[in-house]
C-alpha positions in Angstrom: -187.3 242.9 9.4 -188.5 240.4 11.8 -191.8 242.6 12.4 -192.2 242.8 8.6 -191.5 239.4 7.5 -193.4 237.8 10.5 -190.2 235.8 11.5 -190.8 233.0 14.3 -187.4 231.1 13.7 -184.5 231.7 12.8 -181.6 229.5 11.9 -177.8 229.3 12.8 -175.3 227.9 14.0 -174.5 226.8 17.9 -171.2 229.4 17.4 -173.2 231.8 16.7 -176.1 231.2 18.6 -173.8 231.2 21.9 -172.3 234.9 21.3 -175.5 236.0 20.7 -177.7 234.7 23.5 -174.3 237.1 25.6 -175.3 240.0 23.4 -179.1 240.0 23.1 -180.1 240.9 26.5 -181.2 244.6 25.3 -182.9 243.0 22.2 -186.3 241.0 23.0 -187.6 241.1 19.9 -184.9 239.2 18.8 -184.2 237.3 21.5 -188.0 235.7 21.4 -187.5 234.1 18.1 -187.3 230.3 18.3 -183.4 230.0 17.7 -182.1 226.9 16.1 -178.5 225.8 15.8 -178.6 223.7 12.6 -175.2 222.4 13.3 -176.8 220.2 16.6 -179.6 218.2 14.4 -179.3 214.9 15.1 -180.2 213.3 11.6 -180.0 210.0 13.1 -182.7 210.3 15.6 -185.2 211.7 13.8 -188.1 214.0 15.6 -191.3 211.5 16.2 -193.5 214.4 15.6 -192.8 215.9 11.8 -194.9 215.4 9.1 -193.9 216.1 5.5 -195.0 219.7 4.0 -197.2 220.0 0.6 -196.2 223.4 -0.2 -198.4 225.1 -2.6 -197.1 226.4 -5.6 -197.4 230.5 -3.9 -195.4 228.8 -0.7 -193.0 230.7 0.6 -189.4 228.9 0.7 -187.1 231.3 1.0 -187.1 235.4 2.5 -184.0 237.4 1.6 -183.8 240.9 3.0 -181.7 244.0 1.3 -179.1 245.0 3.4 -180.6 248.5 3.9 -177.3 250.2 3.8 -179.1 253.2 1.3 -182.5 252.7 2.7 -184.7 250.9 4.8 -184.1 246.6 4.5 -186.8 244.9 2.5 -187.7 242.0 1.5 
């Protein structure tokens, strides 16, 4: 999925970013995605350096994968 949807990021949360930086040794594909733990934004300092997106109206916003339990995953 990562390969196929081009995935740089991915979201979380710091819980579960922490049990899986332990388990995600054997997994580098995974494990070179930029991780973010949502939960440790600090809304009150805001980052100098973001600039507000015009998305087009073809944008993507959202990728939701299958689970693949009958085939392969897909988007």
């Amino acid at each position: 999925m990562i390969a196929d949807a081009q995935a740089s990021v991915a979201l979380t949360t710091n819980l579960i970013l922490s049990k899986l930086e332990r388990q995600l040794i054997d997994a580098p594909e995974i494990k070179s995605l930029g991780w973010l733990a949502t939960d440790l934004i600090d809304l009150h300092h805001p980052v100098q350096s973001w600039q507000p997106l015009h998305p087009e109206p073809h944008s993507l916003a959202f990728l939701q994968y299958t689970s693949g339990s009958t085939a392969t995953p897909k988007g």
